[in-house]
C-alpha positions in Angstrom: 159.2 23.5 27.6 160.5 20.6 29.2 159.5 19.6 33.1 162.7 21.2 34.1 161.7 24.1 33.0 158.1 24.0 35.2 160.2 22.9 38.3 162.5 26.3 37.8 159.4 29.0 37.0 158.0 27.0 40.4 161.0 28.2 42.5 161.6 31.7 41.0 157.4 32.2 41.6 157.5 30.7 44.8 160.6 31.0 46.6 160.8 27.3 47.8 163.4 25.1 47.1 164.2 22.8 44.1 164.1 19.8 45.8 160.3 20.5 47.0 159.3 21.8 43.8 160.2 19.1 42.0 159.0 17.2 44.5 155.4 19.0 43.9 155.8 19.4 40.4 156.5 15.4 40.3 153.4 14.8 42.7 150.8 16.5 40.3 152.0 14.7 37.4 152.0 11.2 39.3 148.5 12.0 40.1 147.2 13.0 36.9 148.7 10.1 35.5 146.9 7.7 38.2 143.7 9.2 37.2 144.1 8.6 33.6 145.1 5.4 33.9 141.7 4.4 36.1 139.7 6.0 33.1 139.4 9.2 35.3 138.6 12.8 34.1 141.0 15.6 34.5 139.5 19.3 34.1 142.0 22.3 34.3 140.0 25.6 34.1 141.7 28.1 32.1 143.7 25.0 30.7 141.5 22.7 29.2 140.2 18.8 29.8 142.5 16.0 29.8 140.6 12.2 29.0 141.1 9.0 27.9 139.0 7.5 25.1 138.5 4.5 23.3 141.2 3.9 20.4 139.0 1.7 17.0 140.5 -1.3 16.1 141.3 -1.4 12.0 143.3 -2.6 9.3 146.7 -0.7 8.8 149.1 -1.3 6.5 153.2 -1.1 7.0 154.6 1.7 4.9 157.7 0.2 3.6 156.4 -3.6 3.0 152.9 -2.4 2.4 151.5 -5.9 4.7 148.4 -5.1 6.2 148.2 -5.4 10.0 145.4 -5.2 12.8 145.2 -2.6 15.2 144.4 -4.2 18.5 142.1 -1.7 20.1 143.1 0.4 22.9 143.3 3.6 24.8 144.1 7.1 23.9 144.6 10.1 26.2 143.0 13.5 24.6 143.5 16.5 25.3 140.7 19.5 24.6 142.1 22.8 25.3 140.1 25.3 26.8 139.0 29.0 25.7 141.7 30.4 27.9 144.4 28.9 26.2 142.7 29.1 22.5 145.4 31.2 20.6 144.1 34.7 19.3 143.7 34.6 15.4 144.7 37.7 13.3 
């Protein structure tokens, strides 16, 4: 699924136009990436918890050369799905 795909199942469960649904679809992803990037929380019920989390710094090593290289340390977002969207195992 691709956003283009959110900003259609929008207007066929809303009724409003594609120009302000993608306008909200657009707005709630703008906003959850502000969040993230000031170290913010995101919690979805029924969806699951989106954060960002310290990245470790290490030794890596270039597949085709084999050179090692650091890894600078960083930032990660993660994503922790919740019980809703846990798939049912048969």
């Amino acid at each position: 699924m691709i956003k283009l795909d959110i900003i259609h199942e929008v207007v066929n469960r809303t009724g409003i136009t594609k120009t302000k649904a993608e306008m909200a679809v657009e707005t709630v992803f703008e906003t959850m990436k502000k969040a993230l990037s000031e170290g913010d929380r995101i919690e979805l019920r029924g969806l699951g918890i989106f954060n960002v989390r310290p990245r470790k710094t290490g030794i890596g090593r270039n597949p085709r050369t084999g050179v090692e290289a650091a890894i600078p340390p960083g930032k990660a977002v993660r994503f922790k799905p919740g019980k809703d969207l846990m798939l049912q195992q048969t």
